[in-house]
C-alpha positions in Angstrom: -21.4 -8.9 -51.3 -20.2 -10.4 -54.6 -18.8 -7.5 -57.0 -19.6 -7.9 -60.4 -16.7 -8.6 -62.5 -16.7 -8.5 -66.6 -17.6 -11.7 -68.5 -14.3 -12.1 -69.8 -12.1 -12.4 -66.2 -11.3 -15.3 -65.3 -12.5 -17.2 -62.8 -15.5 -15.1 -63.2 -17.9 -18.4 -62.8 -16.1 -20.1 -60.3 -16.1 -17.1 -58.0 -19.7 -16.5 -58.5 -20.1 -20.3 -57.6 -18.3 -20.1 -54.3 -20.5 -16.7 -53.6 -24.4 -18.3 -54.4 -23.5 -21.5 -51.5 -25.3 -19.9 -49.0 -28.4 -19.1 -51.1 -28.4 -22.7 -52.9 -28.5 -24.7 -49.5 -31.9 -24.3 -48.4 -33.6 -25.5 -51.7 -31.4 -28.3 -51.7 -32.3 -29.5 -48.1 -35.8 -28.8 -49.3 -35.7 -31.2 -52.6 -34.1 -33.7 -50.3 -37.4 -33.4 -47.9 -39.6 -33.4 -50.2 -38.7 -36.6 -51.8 -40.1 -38.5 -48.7 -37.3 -40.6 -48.2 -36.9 -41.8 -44.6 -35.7 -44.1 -42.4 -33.0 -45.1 -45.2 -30.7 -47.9 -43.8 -26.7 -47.0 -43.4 -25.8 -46.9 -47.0 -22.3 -47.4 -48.9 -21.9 -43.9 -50.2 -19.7 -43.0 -53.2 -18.8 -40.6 -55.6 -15.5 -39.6 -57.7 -13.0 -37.3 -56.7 -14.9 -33.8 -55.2 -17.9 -36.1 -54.5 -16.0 -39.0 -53.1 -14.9 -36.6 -50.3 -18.8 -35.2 -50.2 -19.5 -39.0 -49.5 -16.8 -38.9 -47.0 -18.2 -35.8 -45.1 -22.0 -37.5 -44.6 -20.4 -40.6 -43.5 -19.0 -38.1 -40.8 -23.2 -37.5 -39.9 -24.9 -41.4 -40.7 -24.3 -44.1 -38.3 -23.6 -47.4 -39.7 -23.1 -45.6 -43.2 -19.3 -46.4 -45.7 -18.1 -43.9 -48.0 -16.2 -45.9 -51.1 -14.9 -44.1 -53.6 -16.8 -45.4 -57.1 -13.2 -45.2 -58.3 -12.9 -48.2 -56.1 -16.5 -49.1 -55.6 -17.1 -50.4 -59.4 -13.8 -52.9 -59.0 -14.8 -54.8 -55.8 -18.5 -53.8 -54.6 -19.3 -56.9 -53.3 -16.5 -56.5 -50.7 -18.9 -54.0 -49.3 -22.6 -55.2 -50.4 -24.5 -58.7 -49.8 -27.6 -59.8 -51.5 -29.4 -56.3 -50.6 -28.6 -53.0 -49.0 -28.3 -49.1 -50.5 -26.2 -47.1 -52.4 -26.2 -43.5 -52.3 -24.0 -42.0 -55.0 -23.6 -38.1 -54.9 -22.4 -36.7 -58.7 -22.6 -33.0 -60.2 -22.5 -34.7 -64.1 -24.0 -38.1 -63.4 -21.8 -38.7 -66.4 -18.8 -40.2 -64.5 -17.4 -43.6 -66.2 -17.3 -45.0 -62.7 -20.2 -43.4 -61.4 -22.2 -45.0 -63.9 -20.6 -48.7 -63.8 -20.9 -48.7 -60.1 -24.8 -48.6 -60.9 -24.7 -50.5 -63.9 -22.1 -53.6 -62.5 -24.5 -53.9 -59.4 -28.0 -54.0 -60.8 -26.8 -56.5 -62.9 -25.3 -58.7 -59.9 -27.4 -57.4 -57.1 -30.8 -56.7 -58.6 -31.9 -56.5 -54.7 -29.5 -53.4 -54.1 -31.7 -50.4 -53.9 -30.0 -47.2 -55.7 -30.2 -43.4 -54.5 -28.4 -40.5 -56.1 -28.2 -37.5 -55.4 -27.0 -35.2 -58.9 -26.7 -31.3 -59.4 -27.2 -32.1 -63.0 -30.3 -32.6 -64.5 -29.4 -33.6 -68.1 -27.0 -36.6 -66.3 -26.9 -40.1 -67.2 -27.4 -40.8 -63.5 -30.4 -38.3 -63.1 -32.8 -40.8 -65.5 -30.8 -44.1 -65.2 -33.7 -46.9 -64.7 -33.6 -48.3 -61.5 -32.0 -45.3 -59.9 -34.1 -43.0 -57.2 -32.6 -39.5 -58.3 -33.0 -36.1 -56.3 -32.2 -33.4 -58.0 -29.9 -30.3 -56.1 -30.6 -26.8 -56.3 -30.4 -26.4 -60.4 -27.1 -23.1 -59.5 -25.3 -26.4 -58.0 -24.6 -27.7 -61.1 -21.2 -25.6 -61.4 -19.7 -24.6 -64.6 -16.2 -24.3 -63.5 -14.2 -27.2 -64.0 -13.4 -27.2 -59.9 -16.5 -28.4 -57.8 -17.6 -25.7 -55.3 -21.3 -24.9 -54.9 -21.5 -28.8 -56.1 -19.6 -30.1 -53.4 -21.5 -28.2 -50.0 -25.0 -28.6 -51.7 -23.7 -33.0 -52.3 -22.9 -32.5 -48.8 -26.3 -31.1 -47.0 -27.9 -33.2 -49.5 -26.6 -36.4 -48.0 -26.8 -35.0 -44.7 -30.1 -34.2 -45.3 -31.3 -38.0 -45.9 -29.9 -39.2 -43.3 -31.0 -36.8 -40.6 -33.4 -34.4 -41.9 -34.9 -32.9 -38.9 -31.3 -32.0 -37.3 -30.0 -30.8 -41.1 -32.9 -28.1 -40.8 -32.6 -27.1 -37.6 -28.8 -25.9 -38.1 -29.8 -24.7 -41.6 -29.9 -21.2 -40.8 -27.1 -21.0 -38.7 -25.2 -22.4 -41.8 -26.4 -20.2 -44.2 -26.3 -16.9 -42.0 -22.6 -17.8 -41.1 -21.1 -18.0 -44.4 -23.2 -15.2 -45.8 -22.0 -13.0 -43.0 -18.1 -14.1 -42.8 -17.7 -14.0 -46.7 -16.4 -10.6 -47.4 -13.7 -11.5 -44.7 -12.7 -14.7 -45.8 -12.3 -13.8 -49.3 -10.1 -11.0 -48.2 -7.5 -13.0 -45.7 -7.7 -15.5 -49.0 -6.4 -12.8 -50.7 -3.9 -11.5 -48.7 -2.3 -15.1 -48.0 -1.9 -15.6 -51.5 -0.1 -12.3 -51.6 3.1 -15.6 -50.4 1.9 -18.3 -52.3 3.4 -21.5 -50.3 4.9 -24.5 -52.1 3.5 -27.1 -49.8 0.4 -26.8 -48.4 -1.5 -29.0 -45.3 -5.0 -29.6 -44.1 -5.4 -31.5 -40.6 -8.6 -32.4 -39.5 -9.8 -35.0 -36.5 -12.0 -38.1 -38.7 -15.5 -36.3 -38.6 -14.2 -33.1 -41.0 -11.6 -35.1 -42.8 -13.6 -35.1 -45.8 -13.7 -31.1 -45.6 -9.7 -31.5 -44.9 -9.5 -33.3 -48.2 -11.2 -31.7 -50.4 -9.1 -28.2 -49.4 -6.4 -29.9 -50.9 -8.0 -30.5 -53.9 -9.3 -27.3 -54.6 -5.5 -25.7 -53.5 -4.1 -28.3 -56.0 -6.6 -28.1 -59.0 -6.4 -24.2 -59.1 -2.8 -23.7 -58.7 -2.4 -26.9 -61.5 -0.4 -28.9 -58.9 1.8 -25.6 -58.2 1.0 -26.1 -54.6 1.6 -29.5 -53.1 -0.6 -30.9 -50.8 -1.3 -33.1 -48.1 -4.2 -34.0 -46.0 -3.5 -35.7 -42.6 -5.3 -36.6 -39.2 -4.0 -34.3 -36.4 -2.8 -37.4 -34.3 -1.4 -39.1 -37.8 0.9 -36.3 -38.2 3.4 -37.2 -35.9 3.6 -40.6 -37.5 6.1 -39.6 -40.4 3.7 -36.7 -42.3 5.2 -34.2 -40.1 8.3 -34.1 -42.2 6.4 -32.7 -45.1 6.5 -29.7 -43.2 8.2 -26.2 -43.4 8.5 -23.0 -41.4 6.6 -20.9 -44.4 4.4 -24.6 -45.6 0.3 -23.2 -45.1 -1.4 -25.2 -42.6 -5.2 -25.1 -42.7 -6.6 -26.1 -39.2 -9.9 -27.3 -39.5 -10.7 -27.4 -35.4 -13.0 -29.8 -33.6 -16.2 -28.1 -31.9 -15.9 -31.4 -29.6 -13.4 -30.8 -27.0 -12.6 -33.9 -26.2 -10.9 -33.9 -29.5 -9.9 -30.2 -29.8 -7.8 -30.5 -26.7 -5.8 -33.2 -28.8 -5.4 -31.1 -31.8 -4.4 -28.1 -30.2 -1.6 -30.3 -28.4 -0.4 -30.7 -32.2 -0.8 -27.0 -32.8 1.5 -25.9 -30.4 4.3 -28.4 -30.8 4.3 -27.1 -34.5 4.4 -23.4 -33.2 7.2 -24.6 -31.1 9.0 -26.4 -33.7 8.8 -23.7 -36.2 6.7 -25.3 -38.5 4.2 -24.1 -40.8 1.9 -20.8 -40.9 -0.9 -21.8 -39.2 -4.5 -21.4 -39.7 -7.5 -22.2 -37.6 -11.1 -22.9 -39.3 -13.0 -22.9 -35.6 -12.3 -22.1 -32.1 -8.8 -21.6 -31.4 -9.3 -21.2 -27.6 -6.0 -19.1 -27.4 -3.9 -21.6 -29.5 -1.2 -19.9 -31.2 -3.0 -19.5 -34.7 -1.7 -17.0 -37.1 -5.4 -16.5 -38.2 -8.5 -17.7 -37.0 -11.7 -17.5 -38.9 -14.4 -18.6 -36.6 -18.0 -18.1 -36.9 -21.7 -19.5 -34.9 -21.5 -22.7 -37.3 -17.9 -23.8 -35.7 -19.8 -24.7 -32.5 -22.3 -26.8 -34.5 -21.4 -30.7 -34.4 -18.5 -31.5 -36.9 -20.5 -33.3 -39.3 -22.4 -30.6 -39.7 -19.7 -28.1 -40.1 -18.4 -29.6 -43.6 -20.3 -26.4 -45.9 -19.4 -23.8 -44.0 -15.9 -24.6 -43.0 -14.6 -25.4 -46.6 -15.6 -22.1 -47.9 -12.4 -20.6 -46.9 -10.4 -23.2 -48.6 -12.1 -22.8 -51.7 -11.6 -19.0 -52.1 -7.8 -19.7 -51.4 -7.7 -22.1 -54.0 -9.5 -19.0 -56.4 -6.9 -16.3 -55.4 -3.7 -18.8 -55.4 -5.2 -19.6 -59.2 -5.0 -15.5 -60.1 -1.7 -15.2 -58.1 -0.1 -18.1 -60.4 -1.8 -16.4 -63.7 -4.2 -18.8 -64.4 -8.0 -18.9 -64.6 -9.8 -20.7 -61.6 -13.1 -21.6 -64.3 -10.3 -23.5 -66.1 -7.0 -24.0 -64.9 -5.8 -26.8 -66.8 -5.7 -25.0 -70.5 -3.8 -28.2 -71.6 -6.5 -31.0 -70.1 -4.3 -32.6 -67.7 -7.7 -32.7 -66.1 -11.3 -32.0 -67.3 -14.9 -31.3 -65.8 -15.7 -34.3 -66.6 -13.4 -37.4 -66.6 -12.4 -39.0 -69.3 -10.1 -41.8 -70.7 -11.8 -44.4 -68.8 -12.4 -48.1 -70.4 -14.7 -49.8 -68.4 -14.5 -53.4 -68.6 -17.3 -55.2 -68.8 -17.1 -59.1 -66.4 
């Protein structure tokens, strides 16, 4: 499926990264079982950046549960936490500044708190902080790219996995055979609409795939180096002042409900944009005879939408890879000059 390419091209890792998903999901969902955790009460989840929108995607699948950035988390976390309750932080370092003061600040204040993280790397801070309950991802999920891929679907069925294990495996192979099956076609309609790399860029999603709809937009933006610009916007939130980010030629990732009490509502917005002359239009889901330019549907589209997060951002992710190579730069790193780095840095945290 994957064709070997030399050790010296770039983007060589991150490629192989997006490729393995499939293959890393079920030992993740498996770690996740194995640790015996159930019965967890809603959690405040949180992670930085990638994994803040991985937090955002299980809170799409646990009732009760809030996804809080740690970016935001560490500043005010007793806006969100009394005396007890859980956190659930998701991390590929564990080496965060914020990841680590979002444990660190609480357990000092809020020794009741219980901690959870779920980490793809095994050398992390976070993976052997006292205190904290750490399950360990599939070891490949520990990406070596700068950009999160693998990292951010395995974060994903991870968290899923915790909080309804039972319905994660049952869809597990209908995830996995999907994406195995529709990759060689996704990575060559990535390819062929980077052939007109677009300026502006947009992901609409309906609230339970908005954390899929975000991280697109981070991946488009992180390997193009801000070349594309991007925006991420509720279907119905559009029409409130967003729309006017758009243009005729601006790429518009669709990422369509499998509920159609909320589909019939975004295809409404589809339609008026077709009729407006506004964007190229792409649906990742049913289309149901919407005029799409593209639709790239497969058996997990009709799973629930909080389940749908891995499979659906796979697309988005190889876009990002090819819009990188179109631009001339590498996808494993393409920020040569450190305007961003694997792991974040330049972060004081101040102790209270």
């Amino acid at each position: 499926m994957l064709k070997k390419m030399p050790a010296s091209e770039p983007g060589r890792l991150t490629r192989a990264e997006i490729f393995q998903q499939p293959e890393t999901w079920p030992e993740t969902v498996a770690r996740v079982r194995r640790a015996g955790l159930r019965d967890l009460p809603p959690p405040v989840l949180t992670g930085a950046g990638t994994s803040a929108y991985a937090a955002q995607a299980v809170e799409a699948g646990w009732p009760g549960a809030r996804a809080v950035p740690s970016t935001e988390l560490f500043l005010d976390f007793r806006r969100y936490l009394g005396g007890e309750g859980l956190v659930v932080s998701l991390a590929r370092s564990g080496d965060s500044p914020e990841s680590l003061a979002v444990v660190s600040k609480i357990q000092r204040a809020l020794p009741r708190v219980r901690h959870i993280a779920l980490v793809a790397n095994p050398e992390g801070k976070l993976a052997h902080w006292p205190g904290v309950e750490a399950i360990l991802l599939d070891p490949r999920s520990n990406d070596r790219s700068l950009v999160m891929t693998s990292s951010f679907t395995n974060l994903v069925l991870a968290g899923l996995a915790l909080a309804r294990p039972e319905e994660v495996q049952q869809a597990l192979p209908v995830l996995c055979d999907s994406v195995r099956e529709i990759l060689p076609r996704l990575d060559e309609e990535a390819a062929r609409w980077a052939e007109r790399p677009p300026e502006r860029a947009v992901a609409l999603a309906s609230p339970p795939l908005m954390g899929a709809a975000r991280e697109a937009c981070l991946k488009i933006l992180e390997m193009t180096a801000g070349q594309v610009t991007v925006l991420a916007e509720t279907y119905l939130g559009l029409r409130h002042g967003p729309m006017s980010f758009l243009r005729a030629e601006t790429l518009v990732l669709c990422f369509v409900s499998s509920e159609p009490g909320l589909r019939r509502y975004e295809l409404d917005l589809v339609r008026e944009l077709r009729a407006k002359g506004l964007g190229r239009l792409i649906a990742l889901g049913l289309a149901e005879g919407a005029p799409f330019d593209l639709e790239l549907s497969t058996p997990a589209s009709r799973l629930p939408d909080w389940l749908r997060t891995p499979a659906e951002i796979v697309f988005a992710q190889l876009l990002g890879w090819h819009l990188s190579r179109r631009f001339g730069l590498d996808p494993d790193n393409p920020s040569p000059a450190r305007v961003i780095t694997r792991v974040v840095e330049g972060v004081r945290i101040y102790e209270d």
